[in-house]
FIBANU-541256 format. One line per field, with one value per residue (C-alpha): x, y, z. Coordinates in steps of 0.05 Angstrom, whole numbers, plus 5000, padded with zeros to 4 digits. Layout:
BEGIN
c1: X_...
c2: Y_...
c3: Z_...
END
This chain:
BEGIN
c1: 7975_8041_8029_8007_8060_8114_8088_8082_8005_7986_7947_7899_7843_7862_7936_7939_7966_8005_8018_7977_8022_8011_8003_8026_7979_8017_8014_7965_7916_7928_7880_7829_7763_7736_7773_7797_7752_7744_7775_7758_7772_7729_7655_7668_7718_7695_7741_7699_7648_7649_7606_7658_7720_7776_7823_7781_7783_7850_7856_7812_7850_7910_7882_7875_7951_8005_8077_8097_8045_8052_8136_8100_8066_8123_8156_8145_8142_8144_8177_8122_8070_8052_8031_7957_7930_7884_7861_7833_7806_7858_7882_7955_7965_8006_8039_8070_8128_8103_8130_8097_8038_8033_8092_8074_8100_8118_8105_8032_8000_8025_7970_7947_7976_7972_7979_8047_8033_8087_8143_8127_8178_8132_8080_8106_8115_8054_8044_7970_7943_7884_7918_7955_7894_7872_7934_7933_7858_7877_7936_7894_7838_7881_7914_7844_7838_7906_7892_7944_7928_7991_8024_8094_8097_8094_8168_8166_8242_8272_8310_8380_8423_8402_8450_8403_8391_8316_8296_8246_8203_8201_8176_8241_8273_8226_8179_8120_8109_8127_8084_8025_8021_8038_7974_7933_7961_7961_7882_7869_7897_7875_7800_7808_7810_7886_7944_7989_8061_8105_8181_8239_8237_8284_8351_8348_8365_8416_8431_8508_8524_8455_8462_8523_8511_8490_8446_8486_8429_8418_8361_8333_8353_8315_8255_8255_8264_8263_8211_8152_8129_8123_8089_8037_8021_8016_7969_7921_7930_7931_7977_7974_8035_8108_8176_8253_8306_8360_8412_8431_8412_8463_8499_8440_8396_8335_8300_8334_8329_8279_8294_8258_8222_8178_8196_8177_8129_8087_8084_8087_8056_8009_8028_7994_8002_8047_8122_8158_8237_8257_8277_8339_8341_8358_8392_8455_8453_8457_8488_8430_8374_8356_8337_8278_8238_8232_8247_8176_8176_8126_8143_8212_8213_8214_8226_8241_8292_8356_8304_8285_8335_8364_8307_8298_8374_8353_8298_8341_8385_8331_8265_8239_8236_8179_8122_8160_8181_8113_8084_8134_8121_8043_8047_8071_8019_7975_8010_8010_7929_7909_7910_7885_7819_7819_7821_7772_7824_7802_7731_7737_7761_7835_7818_7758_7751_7698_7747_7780_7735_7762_7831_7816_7798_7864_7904_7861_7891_7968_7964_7934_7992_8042_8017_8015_8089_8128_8172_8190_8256_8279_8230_8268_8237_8170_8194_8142_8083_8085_8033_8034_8062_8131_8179_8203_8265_8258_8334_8375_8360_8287_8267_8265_8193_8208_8259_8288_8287_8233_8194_8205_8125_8124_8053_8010_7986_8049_8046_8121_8150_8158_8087_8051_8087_8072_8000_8004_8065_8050_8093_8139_8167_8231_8267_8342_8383_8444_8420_8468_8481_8439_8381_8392_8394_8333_8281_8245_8249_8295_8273_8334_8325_8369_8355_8394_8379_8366_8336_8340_8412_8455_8472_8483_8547_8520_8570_8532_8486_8515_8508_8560_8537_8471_8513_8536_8463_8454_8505_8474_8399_8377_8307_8330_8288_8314_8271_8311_8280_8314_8300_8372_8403_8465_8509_8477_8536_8491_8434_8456_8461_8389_8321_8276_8284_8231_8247_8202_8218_8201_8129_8099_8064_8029_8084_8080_8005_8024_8099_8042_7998_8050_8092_8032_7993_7934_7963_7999_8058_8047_8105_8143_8211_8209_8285_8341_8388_8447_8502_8562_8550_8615_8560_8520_8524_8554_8601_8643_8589_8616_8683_8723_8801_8798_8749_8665_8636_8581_8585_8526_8479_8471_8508_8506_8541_8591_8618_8613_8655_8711_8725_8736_8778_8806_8829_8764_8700_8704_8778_8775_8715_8740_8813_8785_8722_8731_8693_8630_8656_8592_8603_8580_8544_8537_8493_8530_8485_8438_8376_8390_8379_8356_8344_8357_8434_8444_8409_8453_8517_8497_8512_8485_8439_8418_8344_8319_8260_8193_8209_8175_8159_8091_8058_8015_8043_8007_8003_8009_7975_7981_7976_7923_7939_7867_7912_7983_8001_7976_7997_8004_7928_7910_7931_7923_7889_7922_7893_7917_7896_7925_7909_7931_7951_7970_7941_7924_7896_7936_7952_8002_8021_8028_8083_8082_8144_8166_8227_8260_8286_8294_8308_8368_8373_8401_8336_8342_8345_8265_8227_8160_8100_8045_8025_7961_7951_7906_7876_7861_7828_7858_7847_7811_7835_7816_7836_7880_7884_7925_7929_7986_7988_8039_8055_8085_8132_8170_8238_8265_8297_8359_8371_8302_8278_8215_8184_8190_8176_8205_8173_8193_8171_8155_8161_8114_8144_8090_8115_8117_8187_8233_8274_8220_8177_8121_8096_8112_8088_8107_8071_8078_8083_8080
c2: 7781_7793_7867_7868_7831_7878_7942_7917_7942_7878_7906_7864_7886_7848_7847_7806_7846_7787_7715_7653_7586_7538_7468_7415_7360_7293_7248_7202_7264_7296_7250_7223_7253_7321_7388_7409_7462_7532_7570_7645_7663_7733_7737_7764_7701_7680_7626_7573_7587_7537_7571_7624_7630_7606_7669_7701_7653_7646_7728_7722_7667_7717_7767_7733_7704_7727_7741_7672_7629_7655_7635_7571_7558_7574_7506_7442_7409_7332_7309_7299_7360_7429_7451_7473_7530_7502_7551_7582_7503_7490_7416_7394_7368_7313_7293_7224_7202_7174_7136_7066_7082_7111_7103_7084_7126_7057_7120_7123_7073_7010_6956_7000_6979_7012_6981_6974_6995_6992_7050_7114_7096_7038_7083_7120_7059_7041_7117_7109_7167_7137_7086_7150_7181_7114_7105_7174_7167_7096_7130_7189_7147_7105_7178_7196_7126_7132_7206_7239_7312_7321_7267_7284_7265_7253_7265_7292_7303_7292_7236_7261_7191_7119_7128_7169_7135_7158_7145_7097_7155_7195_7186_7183_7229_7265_7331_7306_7236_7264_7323_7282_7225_7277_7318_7252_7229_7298_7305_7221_7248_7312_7286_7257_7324_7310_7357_7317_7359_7346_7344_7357_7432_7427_7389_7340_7292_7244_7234_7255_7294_7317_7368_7406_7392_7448_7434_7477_7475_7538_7586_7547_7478_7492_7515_7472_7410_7411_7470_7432_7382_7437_7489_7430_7406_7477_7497_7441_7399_7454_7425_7454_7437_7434_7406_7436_7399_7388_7414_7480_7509_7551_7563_7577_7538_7516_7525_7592_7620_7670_7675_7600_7591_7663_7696_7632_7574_7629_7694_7667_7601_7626_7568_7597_7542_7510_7510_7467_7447_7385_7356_7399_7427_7507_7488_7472_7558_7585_7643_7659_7648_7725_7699_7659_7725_7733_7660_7638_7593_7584_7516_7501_7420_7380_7442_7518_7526_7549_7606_7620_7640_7671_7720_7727_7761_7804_7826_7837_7891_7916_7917_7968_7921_7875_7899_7895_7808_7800_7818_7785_7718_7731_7720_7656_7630_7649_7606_7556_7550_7576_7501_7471_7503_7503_7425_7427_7399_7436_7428_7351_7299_7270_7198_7165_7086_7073_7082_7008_6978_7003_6963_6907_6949_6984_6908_6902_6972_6950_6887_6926_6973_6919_6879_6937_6961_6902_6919_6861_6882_6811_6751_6715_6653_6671_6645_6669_6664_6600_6556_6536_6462_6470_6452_6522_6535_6602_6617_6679_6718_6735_6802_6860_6900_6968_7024_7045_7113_7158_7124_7051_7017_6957_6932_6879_6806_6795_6757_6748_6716_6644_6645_6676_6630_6571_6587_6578_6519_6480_6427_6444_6502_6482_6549_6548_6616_6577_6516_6458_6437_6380_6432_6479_6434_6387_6456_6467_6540_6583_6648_6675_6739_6805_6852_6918_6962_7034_7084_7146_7177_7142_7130_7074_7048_7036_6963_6940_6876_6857_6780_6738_6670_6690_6669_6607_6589_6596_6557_6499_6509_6547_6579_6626_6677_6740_6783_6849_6877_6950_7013_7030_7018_6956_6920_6866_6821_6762_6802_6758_6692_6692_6685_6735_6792_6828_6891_6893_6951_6951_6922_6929_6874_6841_6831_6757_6760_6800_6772_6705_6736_6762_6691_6653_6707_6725_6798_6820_6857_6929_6971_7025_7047_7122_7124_7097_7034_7058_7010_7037_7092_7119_7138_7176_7253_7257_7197_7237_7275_7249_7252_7279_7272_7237_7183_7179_7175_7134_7127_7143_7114_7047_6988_6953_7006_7019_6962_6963_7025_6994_6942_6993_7039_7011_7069_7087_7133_7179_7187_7208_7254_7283_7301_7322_7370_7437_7450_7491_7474_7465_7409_7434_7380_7421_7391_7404_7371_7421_7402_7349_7300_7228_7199_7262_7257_7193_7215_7276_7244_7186_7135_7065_7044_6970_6998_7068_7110_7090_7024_6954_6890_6858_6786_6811_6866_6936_6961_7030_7077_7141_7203_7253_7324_7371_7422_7439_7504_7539_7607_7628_7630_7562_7478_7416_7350_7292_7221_7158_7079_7040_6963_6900_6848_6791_6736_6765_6824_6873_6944_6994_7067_7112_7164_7230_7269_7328_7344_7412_7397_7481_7501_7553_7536_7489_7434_7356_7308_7300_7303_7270_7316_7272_7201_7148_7086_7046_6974_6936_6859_6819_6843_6897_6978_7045_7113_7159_7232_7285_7365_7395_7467_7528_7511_7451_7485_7531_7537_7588_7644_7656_7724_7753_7703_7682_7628_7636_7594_7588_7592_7540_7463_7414_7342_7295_7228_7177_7112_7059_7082_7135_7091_7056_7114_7075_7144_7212_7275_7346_7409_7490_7549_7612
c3: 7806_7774_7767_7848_7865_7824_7847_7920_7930_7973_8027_8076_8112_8174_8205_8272_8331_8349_8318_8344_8360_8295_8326_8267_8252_8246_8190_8214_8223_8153_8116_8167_8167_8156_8160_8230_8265_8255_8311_8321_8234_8226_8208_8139_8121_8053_8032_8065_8004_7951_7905_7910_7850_7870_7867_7904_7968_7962_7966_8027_8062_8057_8082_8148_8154_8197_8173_8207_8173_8102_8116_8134_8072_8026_8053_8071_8136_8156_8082_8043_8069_8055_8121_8139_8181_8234_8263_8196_8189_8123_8132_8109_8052_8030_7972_7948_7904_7830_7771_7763_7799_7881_7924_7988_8052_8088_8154_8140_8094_8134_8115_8047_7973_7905_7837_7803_7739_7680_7681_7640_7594_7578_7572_7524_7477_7475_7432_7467_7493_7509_7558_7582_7607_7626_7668_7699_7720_7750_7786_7808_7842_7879_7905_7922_7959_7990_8027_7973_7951_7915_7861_7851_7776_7717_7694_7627_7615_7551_7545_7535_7532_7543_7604_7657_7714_7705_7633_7662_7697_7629_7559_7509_7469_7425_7446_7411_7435_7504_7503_7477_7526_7584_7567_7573_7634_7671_7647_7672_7747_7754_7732_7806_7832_7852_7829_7784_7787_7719_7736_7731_7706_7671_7636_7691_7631_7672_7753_7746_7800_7797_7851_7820_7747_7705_7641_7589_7534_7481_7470_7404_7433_7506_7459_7405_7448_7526_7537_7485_7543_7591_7540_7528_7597_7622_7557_7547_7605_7649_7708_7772_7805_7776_7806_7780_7777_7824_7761_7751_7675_7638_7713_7746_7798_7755_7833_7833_7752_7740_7667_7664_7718_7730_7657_7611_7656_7688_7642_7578_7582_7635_7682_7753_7802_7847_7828_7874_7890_7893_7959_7997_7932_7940_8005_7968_7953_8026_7985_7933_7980_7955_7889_7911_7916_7846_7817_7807_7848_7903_7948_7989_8001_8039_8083_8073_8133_8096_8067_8137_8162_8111_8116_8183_8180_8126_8164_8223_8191_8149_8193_8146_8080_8126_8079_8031_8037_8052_7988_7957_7998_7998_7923_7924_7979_7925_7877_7931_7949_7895_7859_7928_7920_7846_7855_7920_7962_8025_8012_8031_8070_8047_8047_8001_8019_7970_7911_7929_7893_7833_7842_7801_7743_7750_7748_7683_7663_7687_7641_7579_7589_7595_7534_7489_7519_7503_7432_7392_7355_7324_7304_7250_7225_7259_7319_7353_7375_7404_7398_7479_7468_7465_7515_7544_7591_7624_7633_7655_7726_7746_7717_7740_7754_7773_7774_7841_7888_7889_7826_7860_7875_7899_7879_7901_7867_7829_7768_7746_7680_7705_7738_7666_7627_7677_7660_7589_7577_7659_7663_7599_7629_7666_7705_7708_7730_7704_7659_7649_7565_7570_7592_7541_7483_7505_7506_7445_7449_7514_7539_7563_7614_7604_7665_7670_7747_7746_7786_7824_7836_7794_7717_7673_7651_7565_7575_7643_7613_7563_7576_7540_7564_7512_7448_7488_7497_7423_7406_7437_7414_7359_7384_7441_7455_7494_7537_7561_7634_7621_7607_7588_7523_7522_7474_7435_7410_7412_7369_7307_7344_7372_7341_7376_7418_7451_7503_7556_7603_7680_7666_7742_7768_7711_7675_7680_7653_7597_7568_7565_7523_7485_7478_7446_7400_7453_7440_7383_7405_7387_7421_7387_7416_7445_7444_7393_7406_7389_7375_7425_7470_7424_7376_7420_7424_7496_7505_7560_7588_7660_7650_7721_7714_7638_7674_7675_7744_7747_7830_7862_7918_7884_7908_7845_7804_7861_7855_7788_7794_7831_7800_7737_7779_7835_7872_7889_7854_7919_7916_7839_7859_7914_7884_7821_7845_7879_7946_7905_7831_7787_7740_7658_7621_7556_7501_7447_7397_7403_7372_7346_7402_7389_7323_7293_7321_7288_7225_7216_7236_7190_7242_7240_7301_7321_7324_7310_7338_7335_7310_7332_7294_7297_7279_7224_7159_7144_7077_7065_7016_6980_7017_7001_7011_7016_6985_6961_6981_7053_7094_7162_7168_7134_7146_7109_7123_7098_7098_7086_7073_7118_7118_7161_7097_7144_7181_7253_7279_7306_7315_7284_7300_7231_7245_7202_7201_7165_7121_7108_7036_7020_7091_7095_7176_7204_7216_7225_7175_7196_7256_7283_7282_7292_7304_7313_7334_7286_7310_7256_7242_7191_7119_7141_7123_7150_7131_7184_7179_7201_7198_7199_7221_7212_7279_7256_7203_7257_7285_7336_7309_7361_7331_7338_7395_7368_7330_7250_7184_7124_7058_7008_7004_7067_7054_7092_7111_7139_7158_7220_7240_7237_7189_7149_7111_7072_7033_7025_6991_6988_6996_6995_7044_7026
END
């Protein structure tokens, strides 16, 4: 294709003599019933034949387009739909917002629902793969059910500081963790025969002025770090449909850069689907509307209008060039239906009722997820688990559920905190928002709630939630339990004053079910952190980031953190924006730290954190071996297997996730301090052991080599580092390469 495409040699055996009115069908019509009828497509049309490859009925469906319906089907139409050609019998197809589950399109499923499931940043500390894939297949069907051809997620960006407004639609800080999870979940939906589309290609760490922000990230950082989810999900998940950003990279539109977008994603990873914007995305460059010829990528949403007429000017002045633009815009129809048949879209009807049925299983699913989410970072004394008698006062606002903007699902059959806990403790739970001292010291235990909002649009502030009336609690009754609804990091001056803490993200609607389970031993909490708790966003490798004038900026469309805003700068966010930004100024972020983003930014700066990477307490203890090494020394050609005992010494079953990560004791280049390579998750009964293995590869030895632009590894000695956090390492060993 790319060779076709470059050389211009698209030729058709059929151009139309003139162009046949394309009537829209409306959103009601895009997922009812069968395809629409076949009106007048030639006798030799092949691309109705499903025993057929794909390619080549996608090649044959192009062959029977006109100019004006190939511009058609390189944009959107309608928001959320890539438009259909009836008269060749090709339905629309429609597409739907994703983060916790299916967003509903409050336009066309009025009396439909779909499960809230926990955020993916909850996902992601579970370190489950298997409930990834479990998730994405859950997520998938209820597409299927819903009439949606198209889910617009996962997001797979890197978490770049506990600031971005949309940490809770990705999976942390580190490549690994995120790349393995992602590969899960992108096999569990597209199992349903749905395109799952990772986003947002690519830097889209953080919602600051996300439309004029440019990602200023270096060759070895983009492919050490930000590039690995995308390299994975293309390679062994094999996604077929991919969103950029609404940032610039290095200057450059990510919708607009070739260098990333058709060079990297599509000719050396091989990535041959979809590649979409994001909404109004490339409409902010009515002067670089040229570059979306070569850019690589295929789809203009939610509509292609700015691109349009762009080219219909061009064409104007240079009516010679028409053959020209349309083998250019032919290719990325390809890229466009090619996926759709791949994935049989237009080889059935949108909508498939029969699937409801499997909504209770995916409540069962939500509540798993939830129960294995929730991190418990302080338990001092054994607090907990409860034994269900006590005397409990649920203080503190009701939690929070879900993030907000496009990754917001509302959900169905709520169970919230006070309801799950009413369940277990009845009539010795007492709720109180704002309990009185004579509450708060007759309760046997308080479970005090700590909610912090986030969502689409918007940053963080790092101060926003930190409670002070916690330590007041405290004061007055020893056992105070806090339970922190966020998916941003906060100050914790009231960490030392409290017993317990557990972190509980935006757990979806069976949160309620699952904090329960949680509270009196049912489930042993099992959650790992897939980001680090740093103590003051001072510490962090960005603290001015969003500086404009000497100030940050968090303003932007969230009430909350407006007024938030104003009250810290009472002249106004927009006045401070607006006198401080020139009229097409694009805004640097640069990420100075390079690779060393995470834990391995406070590792290298030596700087104390409240709780580090991967870390999560449990009821029960794990005792950890020696490691075995199946050999010392290995070349480019060879890998070792390493094993190790692991056992569960305490009193309750339970589950812990073995993290290996590598050191670079010899290394001559710059590396981190270590870095996670692999990881399992290992249930185990009480008393009971079991032995956990690893290989690690050459793969897992390289760095990028910024001189010669291409991976490279050392010789000299690897140290292996297994432990149950990034700061606890329980064994170690060291081996050769050579």
């Amino acid at each position: 294709m790319r060779n076709i495409v470059k050389n211009n040699k698209w030729n058709f055996i059929v151009v139309l003599s003139f162009i046949l009115l394309y009537f829209p069908v409306n959103a009601q019509e895009s997922y009812t019933g069968a395809l629409s009828g076949f009106h007048s497509f030639p006798e030799d049309a092949v691309y109705q034949n499903k025993e057929l490859p794909a390619s080549e009925r996608t090649l044959n469906v192009i062959q029977y387009l006109t100019f004006e319906e190939s511009i058609k089907l390189v944009g959107g139409y309608n928001k959320f739909f890539l438009p259909g050609v009836s008269r060749l019998g090709l339905r629309p197809v429609f597409m739907s917002d994703a983060s916790q589950g299916v967003r509903l399109n409050k336009n066309i499923h009025k009396d439909e629902k779909s499960t809230s499931f926990p955020g993916i940043l909850a996902l992601a500390s579970t370190w489950n793969p298997k409930l990834a894939w479990e998730m994405g297949n859950a997520v998938g069907e209820e597409c299927r059910m819903l009439g949606i051809d198209i889910l617009l997620g996962p997001g797979i960006n890197i978490q770049h500081l506990s600031v971005g407004g949309r940490n809770f639609e990705y999976f942390g800080e580190d490549p690994v963790l995120t790349s393995d999870l992602a590969v899960c979940y992108v096999k569990g939906v597209q199992r349903n025969k749905v395109l799952a589309t990772a986003k947002h290609f690519i830097g889209n760490d953080q919602e600051f002025c996300r439309h004029i922000s440019s990602s200023d990230i270096d060759e070895r950082t983009l492919r050490e770090i930000y590039l690995r989810p995308w390299k994975a999900v293309i390679q062994k998940a094999g996604v077929k449909a991919i969103m950029t950003g609404n940032n610039a990279i290095n200057g450059v539109p990510c919708s607009l850069d070739k260098q990333v977008v058709e060079d990297i994603i599509r000719y050396e990873y091989g990535f041959t689907g979809m590649a979409m914007t994001d909404w109004q995305n490339t409409s902010y460059y009515p002067d670089l509307q040229y570059l979306f010829f070569t850019a690589g990528v295929s789809l203009l949403m939610p509509n292609n209008n700015t691109f349009r007429n762009y080219l219909y000017g061009y064409l104007a002045k240079y009516p010679e060039k028409k053959e020209a633009v349309r083998g250019y815009i032919n290719k990325k129809v390809y890229e466009n239906l090619l996926p759709l048949f791949e994935m049989g879209v237009f080889d059935r009807t949108s909508k498939e009722e029969n699937i409801s049925a499997s909504m209770e299983e995916h409540k069962v699913f939500a509540r798993r997820i939830a129960e294995e989410a929730v991190c418990l970072l302080k338990n001092k004394g054994n607090l907990l688990p409860l034994s269900g008698k006590e005397k409990v006062l649920l203080a503190g606002t009701p939690e929070i559920y879900t993030g907000t903007g496009s990754g917001f699902v509302k959900g169905y059959d709520h169970t919230n905190f006070e309801n799950g806990l009413r369940s277990v403790f009845g009539k010795r739970l007492e709720v109180s928002e704002a309990p009185t001292d004579e509450q708060i010291k007759k309760a046997d235990v308080i479970i005090y709630c700590l909610n912090k909002e986030a969502g689409e649009g918007h940053d963080v502030p790092f101060e926003v939630g930190c409670d002070k009336k916690i330590s007041k609690v405290a004061s007055l009754n020893p056992n105070v339990i806090v339970v922190i609804s966020s998916c941003n990091n906060l100050p914790m001056p009231w960490l030392d004053d409290v017993k317990s803490v557990l972190w509980s993200y935006f757990l979806g609607q069976e949160r309620g079910h699952a904090l329960a389970d949680i509270f009196v031993g049912k489930v042993n909490p099992s959650g790992k952190l897939p980001f680090t708790i740093e103590k003051d966003f001072k510490d962090s490798p960005s603290p001015e980031y969003n500086y404009i004038g000497g100030k940050p900026y968090w303003f932007g469309n969230n009430s909350y953190y407006k007024e938030y805003w104003l009250k810290k700068n009472p002249e106004g966010a927009n006045k401070q924006f607006r006198e401080n930004i020139k009229p097409n100024q694009m805004l640097r972020v640069p990420y100075t730290e390079g690779i060393f983003t995470g834990y391995r930014w406070y590792e290298k700066m030596n700087k104390e954190v409240l709780f580090p990477f991967g870390y999560g307490l449990s009821y029960t203890q794990f005792k950890y071996g020696d490691i075995f090494f199946s050999k010392n020394i290995i070349t480019v050609n060879d890998s070792i297997t390493i094993k190790i005992n692991i056992k569960n010494v305490g009193k309750r079953d339970g589950a812990d996730v073995a993290q290996l990560y590598l050191a670079y004791p010899e290394s001559k280049v710059k590396r981190p301090v270590k870095e996670l390579k692999h990881f399992k998750k290992i249930f185990l009964k009480k008393g009971k052991n079991d032995i956990v293995s690893f290989v690690i590869s050459p793969d897992d030895l390289k760095y990028w080599d910024i001189n010669e632009h291409k991976w490279k590894i050392e010789s000299g000695k690897y140290e292996v580092l297994l432990g149950n956090s990034s700061a606890k390492i329980l064994s170690s060993g060291t081996f050769i390469f050579e």
